[in-house]
C-alpha positions in Angstrom: 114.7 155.5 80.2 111.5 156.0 78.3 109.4 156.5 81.8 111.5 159.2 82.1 110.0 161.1 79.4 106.4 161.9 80.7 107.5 163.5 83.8 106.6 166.7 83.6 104.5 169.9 84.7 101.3 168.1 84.0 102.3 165.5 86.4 103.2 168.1 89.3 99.9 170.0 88.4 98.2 167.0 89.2 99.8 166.3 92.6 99.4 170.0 93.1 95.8 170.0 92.7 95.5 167.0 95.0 97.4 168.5 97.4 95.2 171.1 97.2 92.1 170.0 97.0 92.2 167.4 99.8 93.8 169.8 102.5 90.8 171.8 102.3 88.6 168.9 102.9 91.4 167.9 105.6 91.0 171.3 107.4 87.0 171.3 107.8 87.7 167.5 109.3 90.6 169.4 112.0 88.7 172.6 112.3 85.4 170.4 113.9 88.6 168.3 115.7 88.0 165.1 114.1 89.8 161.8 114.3 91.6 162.5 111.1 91.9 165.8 110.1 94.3 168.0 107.9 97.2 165.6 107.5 95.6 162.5 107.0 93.0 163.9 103.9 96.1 165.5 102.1 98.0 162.1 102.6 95.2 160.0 101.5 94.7 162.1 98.6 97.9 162.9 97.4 98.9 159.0 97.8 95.9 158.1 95.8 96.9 161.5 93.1 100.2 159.3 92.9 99.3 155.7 92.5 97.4 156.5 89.5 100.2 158.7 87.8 102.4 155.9 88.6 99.7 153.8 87.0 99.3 156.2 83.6 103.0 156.8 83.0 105.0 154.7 85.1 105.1 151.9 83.1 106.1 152.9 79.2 109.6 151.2 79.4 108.2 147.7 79.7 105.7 148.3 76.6 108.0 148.2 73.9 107.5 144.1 73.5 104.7 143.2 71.3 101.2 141.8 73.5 102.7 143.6 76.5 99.0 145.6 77.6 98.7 147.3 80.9 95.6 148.1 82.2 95.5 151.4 84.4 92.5 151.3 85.9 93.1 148.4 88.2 95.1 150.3 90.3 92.1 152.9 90.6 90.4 149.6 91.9 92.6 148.9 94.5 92.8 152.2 96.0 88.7 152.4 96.7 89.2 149.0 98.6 92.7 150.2 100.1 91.3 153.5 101.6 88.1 151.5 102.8 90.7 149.7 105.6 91.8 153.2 106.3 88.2 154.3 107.1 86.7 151.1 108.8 89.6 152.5 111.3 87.7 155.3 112.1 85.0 154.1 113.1 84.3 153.0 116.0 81.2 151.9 118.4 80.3 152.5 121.9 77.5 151.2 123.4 75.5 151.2 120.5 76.7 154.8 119.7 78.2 154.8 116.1 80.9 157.6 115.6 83.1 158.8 112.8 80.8 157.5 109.6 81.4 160.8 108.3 85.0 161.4 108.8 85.6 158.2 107.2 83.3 158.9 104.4 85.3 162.1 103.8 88.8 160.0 103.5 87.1 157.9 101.2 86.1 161.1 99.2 89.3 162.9 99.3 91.1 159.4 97.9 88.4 159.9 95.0 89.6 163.5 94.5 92.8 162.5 94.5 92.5 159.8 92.2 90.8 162.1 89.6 93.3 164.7 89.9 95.8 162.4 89.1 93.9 160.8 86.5 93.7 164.5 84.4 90.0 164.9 85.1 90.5 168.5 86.8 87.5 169.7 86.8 85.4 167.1 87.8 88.1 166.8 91.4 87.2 170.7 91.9 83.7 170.1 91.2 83.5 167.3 93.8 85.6 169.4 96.4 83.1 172.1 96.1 80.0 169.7 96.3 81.6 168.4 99.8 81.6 171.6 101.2 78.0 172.2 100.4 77.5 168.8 102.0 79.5 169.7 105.0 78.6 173.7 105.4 74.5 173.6 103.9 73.4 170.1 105.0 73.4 170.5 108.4 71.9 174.0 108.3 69.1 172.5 105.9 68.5 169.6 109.1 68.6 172.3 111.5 65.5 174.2 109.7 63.6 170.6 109.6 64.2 169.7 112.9 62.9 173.2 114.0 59.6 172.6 112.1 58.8 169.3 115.0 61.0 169.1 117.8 62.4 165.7 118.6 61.2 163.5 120.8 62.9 160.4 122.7 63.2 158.5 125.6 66.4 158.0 126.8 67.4 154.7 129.1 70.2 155.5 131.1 72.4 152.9 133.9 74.5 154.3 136.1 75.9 154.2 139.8 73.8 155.2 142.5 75.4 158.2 145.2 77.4 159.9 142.8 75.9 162.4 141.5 75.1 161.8 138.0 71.5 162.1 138.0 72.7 165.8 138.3 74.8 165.8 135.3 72.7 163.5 133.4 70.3 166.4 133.3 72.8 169.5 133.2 74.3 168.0 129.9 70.9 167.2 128.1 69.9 170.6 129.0 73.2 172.0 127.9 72.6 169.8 124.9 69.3 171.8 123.8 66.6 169.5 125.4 64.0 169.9 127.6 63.2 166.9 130.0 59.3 166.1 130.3 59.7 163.3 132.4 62.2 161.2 134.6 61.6 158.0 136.1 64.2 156.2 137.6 64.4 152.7 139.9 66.8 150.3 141.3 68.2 148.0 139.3 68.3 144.5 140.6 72.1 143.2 140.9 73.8 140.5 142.4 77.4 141.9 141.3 78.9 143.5 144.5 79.7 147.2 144.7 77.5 150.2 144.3 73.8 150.1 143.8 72.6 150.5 140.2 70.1 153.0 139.0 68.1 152.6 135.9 66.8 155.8 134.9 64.6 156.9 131.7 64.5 160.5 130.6 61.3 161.4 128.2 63.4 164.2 126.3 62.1 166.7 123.9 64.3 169.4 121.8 65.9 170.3 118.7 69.0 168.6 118.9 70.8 165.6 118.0 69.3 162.6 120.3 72.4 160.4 119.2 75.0 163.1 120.1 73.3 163.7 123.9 73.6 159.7 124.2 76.8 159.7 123.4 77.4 162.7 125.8 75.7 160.3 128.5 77.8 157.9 128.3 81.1 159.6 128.5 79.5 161.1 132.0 82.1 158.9 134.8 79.8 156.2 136.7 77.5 156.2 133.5 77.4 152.0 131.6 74.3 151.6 129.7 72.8 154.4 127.4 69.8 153.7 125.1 67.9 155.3 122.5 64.7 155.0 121.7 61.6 156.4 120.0 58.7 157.9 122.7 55.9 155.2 122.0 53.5 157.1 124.0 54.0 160.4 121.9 53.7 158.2 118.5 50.6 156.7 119.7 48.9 160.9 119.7 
Protein backbone atom coordinates (compact mmCIF):
# COMPACT_ATOMS: atom_id res chain seq x y z
CA UNK A 1 0.00 0.00 0.00
CA UNK A 2 2.93 2.32 0.00
CA UNK A 3 2.32 3.28 -3.95
CA UNK A 4 -0.66 4.39 -2.68
CA UNK A 5 0.81 7.27 -0.98
CA UNK A 6 2.19 9.44 -3.90
CA UNK A 7 -0.89 9.78 -5.68
CA UNK A 8 -1.83 13.00 -5.61
CA UNK A 9 -2.55 16.55 -7.16
CA UNK A 10 0.85 16.74 -8.47
CA UNK A 11 0.28 13.55 -10.36
CA UNK A 12 -3.18 14.91 -11.95
CA UNK A 13 -1.38 18.24 -12.70
CA UNK A 14 0.90 16.40 -14.61
CA UNK A 15 -1.64 14.40 -16.77
CA UNK A 16 -3.48 17.64 -16.90
CA UNK A 17 -0.79 19.54 -18.45
CA UNK A 18 -0.22 16.69 -20.97
CA UNK A 19 -3.52 16.64 -21.77
CA UNK A 20 -3.24 20.01 -22.42
CA UNK A 21 -0.45 20.63 -24.02
CA UNK A 22 -0.65 17.85 -26.65
CA UNK A 23 -4.39 18.67 -27.76
CA UNK A 24 -3.14 21.91 -28.88
CA UNK A 25 -0.53 20.34 -30.95
CA UNK A 26 -3.33 17.68 -31.87
CA UNK A 27 -5.76 20.46 -33.14
CA UNK A 28 -3.12 22.42 -35.57
CA UNK A 29 -2.51 18.57 -37.03
CA UNK A 30 -6.84 18.26 -37.48
CA UNK A 31 -7.37 21.87 -38.25
CA UNK A 32 -4.75 21.29 -41.61
CA UNK A 33 -6.78 17.67 -41.74
CA UNK A 34 -3.94 15.51 -41.18
CA UNK A 35 -3.65 11.79 -40.86
CA UNK A 36 -3.59 12.00 -37.10
CA UNK A 37 -4.89 14.84 -35.65
CA UNK A 38 -6.56 15.98 -32.25
CA UNK A 39 -7.18 12.49 -30.73
CA UNK A 40 -4.20 10.74 -31.55
CA UNK A 41 -1.52 13.77 -30.16
CA UNK A 42 -3.57 13.87 -26.81
CA UNK A 43 -3.45 9.96 -26.68
CA UNK A 44 0.17 9.78 -27.51
CA UNK A 45 0.88 12.32 -25.06
CA UNK A 46 -1.05 11.64 -22.25
CA UNK A 47 -0.01 7.77 -22.61
CA UNK A 48 3.56 8.77 -22.59
CA UNK A 49 2.55 11.63 -19.35
CA UNK A 50 1.44 8.21 -17.74
CA UNK A 51 4.10 5.68 -18.33
CA UNK A 52 6.58 7.83 -16.73
CA UNK A 53 4.42 8.56 -13.55
CA UNK A 54 3.93 4.94 -13.41
CA UNK A 55 7.67 4.76 -13.78
CA UNK A 56 8.53 7.66 -10.86
CA UNK A 57 5.92 6.42 -8.24
CA UNK A 58 4.54 3.28 -9.28
CA UNK A 59 6.89 1.21 -7.94
CA UNK A 60 7.75 2.20 -4.00
CA UNK A 61 6.01 -1.00 -2.56
CA UNK A 62 8.70 -3.33 -4.03
CA UNK A 63 11.67 -1.04 -2.65
CA UNK A 64 11.54 -1.75 0.83
CA UNK A 65 14.18 -5.01 0.34
CA UNK A 66 17.68 -3.96 0.59
CA UNK A 67 19.66 -3.81 -3.27
CA UNK A 68 16.15 -3.54 -4.75
CA UNK A 69 17.18 -0.21 -7.41
CA UNK A 70 14.76 0.79 -10.09
CA UNK A 71 15.84 2.75 -12.71
CA UNK A 72 13.08 5.27 -14.16
CA UNK A 73 14.43 6.42 -17.00
CA UNK A 74 14.27 3.24 -19.04
CA UNK A 75 10.90 3.48 -19.42
CA UNK A 76 11.51 7.20 -20.99
CA UNK A 77 13.72 4.93 -23.36
CA UNK A 78 11.17 2.78 -24.55
CA UNK A 79 8.61 5.30 -25.23
CA UNK A 80 10.96 7.31 -27.87
CA UNK A 81 11.29 3.86 -29.71
CA UNK A 82 7.53 2.90 -28.91
CA UNK A 83 6.04 6.13 -30.50
CA UNK A 84 8.64 5.83 -33.43
CA UNK A 85 6.35 2.49 -34.73
CA UNK A 86 3.47 4.82 -34.23
CA UNK A 87 5.03 7.42 -36.65
CA UNK A 88 6.71 5.16 -39.29
CA UNK A 89 2.71 4.45 -39.65
CA UNK A 90 2.20 7.66 -41.00
CA UNK A 91 4.12 7.75 -43.39
CA UNK A 92 3.65 6.67 -46.38
CA UNK A 93 5.16 6.88 -50.11
CA UNK A 94 3.67 7.20 -53.43
CA UNK A 95 5.44 7.21 -56.39
CA UNK A 96 8.38 8.67 -55.04
CA UNK A 97 6.11 11.35 -53.23
CA UNK A 98 6.95 11.24 -49.44
CA UNK A 99 3.92 12.38 -47.21
CA UNK A 100 3.28 12.79 -43.51
CA UNK A 101 7.14 13.29 -42.26
CA UNK A 102 5.78 16.09 -40.42
CA UNK A 103 2.68 14.76 -38.75
CA UNK A 104 4.77 11.98 -37.59
CA UNK A 105 7.39 14.23 -36.37
CA UNK A 106 4.75 16.07 -34.33
CA UNK A 107 3.53 12.65 -32.56
CA UNK A 108 6.93 12.05 -31.82
CA UNK A 109 7.07 15.57 -30.27
CA UNK A 110 3.89 15.54 -28.42
CA UNK A 111 5.12 11.90 -26.75
CA UNK A 112 8.19 14.17 -25.67
CA UNK A 113 5.89 16.73 -24.12
CA UNK A 114 4.19 14.34 -22.54
CA UNK A 115 6.92 12.55 -21.10
CA UNK A 116 8.28 15.84 -19.62
CA UNK A 117 5.06 16.74 -18.14
CA UNK A 118 4.96 13.67 -16.41
CA UNK A 119 8.38 13.66 -15.51
CA UNK A 120 7.77 17.33 -13.31
CA UNK A 121 9.71 19.38 -15.83
CA UNK A 122 6.73 21.86 -16.53
CA UNK A 123 8.20 24.43 -17.94
CA UNK A 124 10.42 23.00 -20.23
CA UNK A 125 6.83 20.85 -21.80
CA UNK A 126 5.23 24.52 -22.24
CA UNK A 127 8.31 25.90 -23.57
CA UNK A 128 8.58 23.11 -26.24
CA UNK A 129 4.68 23.39 -27.08
CA UNK A 130 5.15 27.02 -27.75
CA UNK A 131 8.42 26.45 -29.84
CA UNK A 132 6.18 23.91 -32.14
CA UNK A 133 3.85 26.48 -32.84
CA UNK A 134 6.45 28.83 -33.99
CA UNK A 135 7.64 25.87 -36.09
CA UNK A 136 4.34 25.20 -37.39
CA UNK A 137 2.72 28.97 -37.69
CA UNK A 138 6.32 31.20 -38.64
CA UNK A 139 8.29 28.56 -40.60
CA UNK A 140 6.33 28.27 -43.32
CA UNK A 141 5.69 32.00 -43.65
CA UNK A 142 9.54 32.55 -43.30
CA UNK A 143 9.86 29.79 -46.65
CA UNK A 144 7.14 31.64 -48.23
CA UNK A 145 9.26 35.06 -48.10
CA UNK A 146 12.44 33.02 -49.52
CA UNK A 147 10.73 31.37 -52.12
CA UNK A 148 9.35 34.81 -53.25
CA UNK A 149 12.87 36.24 -53.49
CA UNK A 150 13.55 33.32 -56.79
CA UNK A 151 10.78 31.54 -57.97
CA UNK A 152 11.01 27.84 -58.39
CA UNK A 153 11.90 26.21 -61.16
CA UNK A 154 11.32 22.38 -62.26
CA UNK A 155 10.59 20.13 -64.79
CA UNK A 156 7.97 17.87 -64.14
CA UNK A 157 7.75 14.18 -66.02
CA UNK A 158 4.36 13.17 -66.10
CA UNK A 159 2.77 9.36 -67.64
CA UNK A 160 -0.56 9.11 -68.25
CA UNK A 161 -3.35 7.71 -70.59
CA UNK A 162 -3.90 9.15 -73.79
CA UNK A 163 -7.89 10.38 -74.81
CA UNK A 164 -8.87 11.27 -71.49
CA UNK A 165 -8.46 14.38 -70.91
CA UNK A 166 -5.75 14.87 -68.48
CA UNK A 167 -3.41 16.95 -70.32
CA UNK A 168 -6.29 19.41 -69.48
CA UNK A 169 -6.17 18.97 -65.81
CA UNK A 170 -2.59 18.31 -65.63
CA UNK A 171 -2.31 22.01 -66.45
CA UNK A 172 -5.54 23.41 -64.60
CA UNK A 173 -4.15 22.01 -61.23
CA UNK A 174 -0.48 23.27 -61.68
CA UNK A 175 -1.96 26.55 -62.53
CA UNK A 176 -4.35 26.34 -59.61
CA UNK A 177 -1.29 25.22 -57.68
CA UNK A 178 0.52 28.76 -58.30
CA UNK A 179 2.73 27.85 -61.35
CA UNK A 180 3.21 29.08 -64.56
CA UNK A 181 4.05 26.52 -67.35
CA UNK A 182 6.93 27.73 -69.80
CA UNK A 183 7.03 24.75 -71.76
CA UNK A 184 5.25 21.32 -72.48
CA UNK A 185 6.46 18.64 -74.50
CA UNK A 186 4.81 15.57 -74.70
CA UNK A 187 5.25 12.14 -76.96
CA UNK A 188 4.06 8.58 -77.13
CA UNK A 189 5.26 6.33 -75.03
CA UNK A 190 6.35 3.06 -76.58
CA UNK A 191 4.24 0.08 -74.97
CA UNK A 192 3.59 -3.34 -75.74
CA UNK A 193 0.96 -3.77 -72.69
CA UNK A 194 -2.53 -3.69 -74.32
CA UNK A 195 -5.08 -0.96 -73.56
CA UNK A 196 -4.81 2.71 -74.06
CA UNK A 197 -1.91 4.55 -75.60
CA UNK A 198 0.52 6.09 -73.14
CA UNK A 199 1.63 9.69 -73.13
CA UNK A 200 4.80 10.86 -71.65
CA UNK A 201 4.59 14.41 -71.10
CA UNK A 202 7.24 17.01 -69.39
CA UNK A 203 6.04 20.29 -68.07
CA UNK A 204 9.02 23.10 -67.54
CA UNK A 205 7.18 24.77 -64.51
CA UNK A 206 8.06 27.94 -62.86
CA UNK A 207 6.28 29.51 -59.53
CA UNK A 208 6.28 29.98 -56.02
CA UNK A 209 4.86 26.96 -54.78
CA UNK A 210 5.58 23.75 -53.43
CA UNK A 211 7.00 21.48 -56.59
CA UNK A 212 6.55 18.27 -54.29
CA UNK A 213 2.91 19.13 -53.33
CA UNK A 214 1.80 19.91 -57.38
CA UNK A 215 3.50 16.27 -57.94
CA UNK A 216 1.66 14.84 -55.60
CA UNK A 217 -1.53 16.63 -56.87
CA UNK A 218 -0.57 14.99 -60.37
CA UNK A 219 -0.58 11.94 -59.42
CA UNK A 220 -3.87 11.77 -57.61
CA UNK A 221 -5.38 13.19 -61.15
CA UNK A 222 -7.46 9.55 -62.48
CA UNK A 223 -5.53 8.04 -65.59
CA UNK A 224 -2.28 9.69 -64.15
CA UNK A 225 0.90 6.48 -63.20
CA UNK A 226 4.21 7.97 -63.30
CA UNK A 227 5.04 11.59 -61.77
CA UNK A 228 8.64 12.80 -61.57
CA UNK A 229 10.54 15.56 -60.18
CA UNK A 230 13.26 17.06 -61.21
CA UNK A 231 15.58 20.11 -61.24
CA UNK A 232 15.40 22.32 -64.82
CA UNK A 233 19.10 21.52 -66.14
CA UNK A 234 18.78 23.98 -68.75
CA UNK A 235 17.83 26.92 -66.33
CA UNK A 236 20.92 25.80 -63.98
CA UNK A 237 23.17 25.74 -66.79
CA UNK A 238 22.26 30.22 -67.07
Amino acid sequence: MQSLAVQGWEQLVALLLALVLCSLIGLERQLRQKSAGLRTHTLVGLGAALFVIVSKYGFGDVLDPPGVVLDPSRVAAQIVSGVGFIGAGLVFVRRDIVRGLTTAAAVWLSAAVGTAAGAGLWLVAVAVTAAYFVVAFCYPLILDRLARGKPATALIQVGYEDGRGILRSIVTQATRSGFVIEEVRSQRAESSRPGPAQIDLALRVQGKGDVNELAADLSDIPGVHRVDVGPDEENEKE
